[in-house]
N, C-alpha and C positions, 0 to 999 in steps of 0.2 A: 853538906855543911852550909851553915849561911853564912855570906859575904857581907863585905860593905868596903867599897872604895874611889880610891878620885886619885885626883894627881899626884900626892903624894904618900896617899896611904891604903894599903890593903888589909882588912882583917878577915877572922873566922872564928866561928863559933857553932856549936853543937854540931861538931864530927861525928858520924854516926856510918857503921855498915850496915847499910836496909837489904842488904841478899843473904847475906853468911850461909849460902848454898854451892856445896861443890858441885863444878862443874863449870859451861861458859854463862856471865851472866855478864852481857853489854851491849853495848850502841844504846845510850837513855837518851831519851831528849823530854822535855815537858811539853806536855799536851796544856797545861795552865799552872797556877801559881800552886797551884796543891795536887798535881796527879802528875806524876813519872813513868814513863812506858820504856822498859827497852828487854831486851831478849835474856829469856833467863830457860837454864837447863832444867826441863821437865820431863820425866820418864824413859832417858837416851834422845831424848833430841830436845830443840830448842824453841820455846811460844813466847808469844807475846805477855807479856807481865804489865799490870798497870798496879804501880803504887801509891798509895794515897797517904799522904805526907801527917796529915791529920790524924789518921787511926793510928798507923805506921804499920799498914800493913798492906799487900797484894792481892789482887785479882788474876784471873786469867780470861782474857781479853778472847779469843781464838780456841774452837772445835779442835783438839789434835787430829793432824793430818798427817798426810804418809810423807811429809816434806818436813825441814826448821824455818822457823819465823826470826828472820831477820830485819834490824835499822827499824824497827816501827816507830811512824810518825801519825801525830794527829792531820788528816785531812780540813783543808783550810775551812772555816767558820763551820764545822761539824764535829759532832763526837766517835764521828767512824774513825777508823785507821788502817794506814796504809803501812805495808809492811814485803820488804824481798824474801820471797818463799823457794827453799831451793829444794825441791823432791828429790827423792832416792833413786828416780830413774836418771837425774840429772839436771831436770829442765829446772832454769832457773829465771824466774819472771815476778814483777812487782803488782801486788793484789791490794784490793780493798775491803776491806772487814765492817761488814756490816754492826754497827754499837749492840743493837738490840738482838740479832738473829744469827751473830757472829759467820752469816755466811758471806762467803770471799765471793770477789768477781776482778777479772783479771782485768787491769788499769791499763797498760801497756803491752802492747801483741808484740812477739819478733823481736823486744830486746831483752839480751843479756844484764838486765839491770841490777850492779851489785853496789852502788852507794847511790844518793838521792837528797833533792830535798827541793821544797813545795817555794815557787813563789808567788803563785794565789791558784786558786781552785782549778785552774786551766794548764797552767803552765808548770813543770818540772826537768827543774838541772839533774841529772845524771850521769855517773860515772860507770859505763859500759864495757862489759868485756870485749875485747878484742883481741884476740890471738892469746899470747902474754899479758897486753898491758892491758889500761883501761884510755875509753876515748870521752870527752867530752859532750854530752847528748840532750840539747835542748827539745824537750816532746811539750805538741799541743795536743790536749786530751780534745778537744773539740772539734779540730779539724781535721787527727789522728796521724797529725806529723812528726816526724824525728829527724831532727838536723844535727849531722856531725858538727861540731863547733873546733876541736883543737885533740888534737891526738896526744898519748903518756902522759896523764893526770893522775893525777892523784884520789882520794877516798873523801878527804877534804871537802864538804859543801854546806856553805851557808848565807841565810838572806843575811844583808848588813840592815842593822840596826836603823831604826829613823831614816831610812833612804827610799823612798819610793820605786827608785829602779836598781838598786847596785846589790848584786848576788857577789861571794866570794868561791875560788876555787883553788888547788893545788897543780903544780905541774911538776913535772920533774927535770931541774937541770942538766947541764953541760958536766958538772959535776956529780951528782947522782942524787942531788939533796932534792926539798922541797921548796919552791916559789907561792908564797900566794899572790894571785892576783884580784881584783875585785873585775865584774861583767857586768857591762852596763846592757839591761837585758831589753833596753829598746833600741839602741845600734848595733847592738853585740860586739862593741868593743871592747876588749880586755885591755887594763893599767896594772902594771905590776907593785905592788903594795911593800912587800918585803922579802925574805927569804929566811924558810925555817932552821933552826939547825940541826947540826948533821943528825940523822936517827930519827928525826922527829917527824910524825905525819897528820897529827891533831891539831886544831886551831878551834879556836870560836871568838866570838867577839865581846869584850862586854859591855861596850857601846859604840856609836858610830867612828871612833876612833884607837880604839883601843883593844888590843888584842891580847889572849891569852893560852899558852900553853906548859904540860905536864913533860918535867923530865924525870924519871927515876923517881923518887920521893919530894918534888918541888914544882912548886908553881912561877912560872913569869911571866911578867905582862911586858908589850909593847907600845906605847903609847906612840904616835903617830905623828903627833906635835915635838918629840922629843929628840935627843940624841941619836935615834937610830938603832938603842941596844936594848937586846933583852935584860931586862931585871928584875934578879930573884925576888920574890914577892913573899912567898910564905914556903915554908918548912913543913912535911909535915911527918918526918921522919919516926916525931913520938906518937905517933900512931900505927908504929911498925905495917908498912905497907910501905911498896916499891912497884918501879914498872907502870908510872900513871900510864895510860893513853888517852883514853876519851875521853871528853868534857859536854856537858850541857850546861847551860843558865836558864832559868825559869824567865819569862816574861816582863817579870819587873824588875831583873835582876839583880834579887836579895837571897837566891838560892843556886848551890853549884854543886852536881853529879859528876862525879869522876869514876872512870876505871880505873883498875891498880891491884894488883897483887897482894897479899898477903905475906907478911914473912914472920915464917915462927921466932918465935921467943926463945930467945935462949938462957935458959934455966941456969940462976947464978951456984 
């Protein structure tokens, strides 16, 4: 759909389902203002999918492998991408996909990497299996390091907007819910920002203060300057779909990808 909002007002227009494919088809995130990538089910398992907003139609991005393509992201100032591949024998590792020759080459050796996300060409936040949970995992692709940061996080990651150093992430409280905090990723200090509510495990930002996430059939934003509460933003129930989850925003932030279910119609 496309957005437009500010302090006190949020709109949308031209809702559209660009998958109407059964099956899993999510984790999008925009590669640029007009190309959408995120996992869509292909022949029993899952590729990378790039959509182009313009045609309004898809590509496949990735050679089928004996593995599914997961979270695909554009790799910083390139049109390759990065994407968690989990094979059939088990092994589950974050690869880079060459634009042109679509062959992989594995980014990160030895972690369990199952959520991700770039904050420049070097560096990558990740959220690492561990046992049950997942653990927080700052990797230098350069120097070929991995630092545990904060153990039971969440799936949750993203650069904040307009900030040169401040990544955000999830943790899991005292209560069982979701925290985000924002990292400041040259002290590596974490500030705790807000707390999601109950159920919820999606965030994004839509700009350096202002946050937004899907409940069931609705959207609300956080505004960081304000009161503290979540508030409902948009409706989008006459579009029969339920169950948001994910969320992307395109780069200029006039375009928003959402997950969500489907719910049949019931026939008057």
């Amino acid at each position: 759909m496309d957005i437009s909002f500010s302090e006190t007002e949020f709109t949308i227009s031209n809702f559209r389902n660009i998958s109407n494919n059964e099956g899993y088809d999510s984790q999008p995130s925009f590669a640029d203002n007009n190309t959408l990538l995120y996992s869509r089910t292909h022949q029993g398992q899952t590729d990378i999918a790039r959509y182009v907003i313009s045609e309004n139609n898809y590509y496949w991005i990735n050679h089928s492998t004996t593995g599914g393509e997961y979270s695909p992201q554009s790799f910083p100032k390139s049109k390759n991408v990065a994407a968690v591949r989990l094979d059939t024998t088990g092994l589950q590792r974050l690869y880079l996909y060459d634009f042109k020759t679509m062959e992989s080459t594995l980014l990160i050796e030895d972690l369990q990497v199952a959520y991700y996300s770039f904050f420049d060409k070097k560096t990558i936040l990740s959220s690492v299996l561990s046992g049950n949970n997942l653990d927080l995992v700052i990797s230098n692709l350069s120097k070929k390091t991995n630092d545990t940061l904060i153990e039971n996080v969440g799936r949750s990651i993203h650069k904040v907007p307009n900030s040169k150093e401040e990544m955000s992430y999830t943790s899991v409280n005292e209560d069982g819910n979701m925290d985000i905090f924002q990292l400041d990723m040259k002290s590596l200090e974490s500030f705790f920002v807000a707390e999601l509510p109950t159920g919820i495990q999606d965030h994004i930002w839509l700009d350096d203060s202002k946050l937004l996430i899907g409940s069931r059939n609705k959207l609300f934003m956080l505004d960081l300057f304000g009161n503290g509460d979540w508030k409902l933003v948009t409706d989008l129930s006459e579009f029969n779909i339920k169950n948001i989850t994910r969320l992307a925003l395109s780069p200029n932030g006039k375009t928003l990808a959402i997950v969500a279910e489907t719910e049949k119609v019931k026939s008057k």
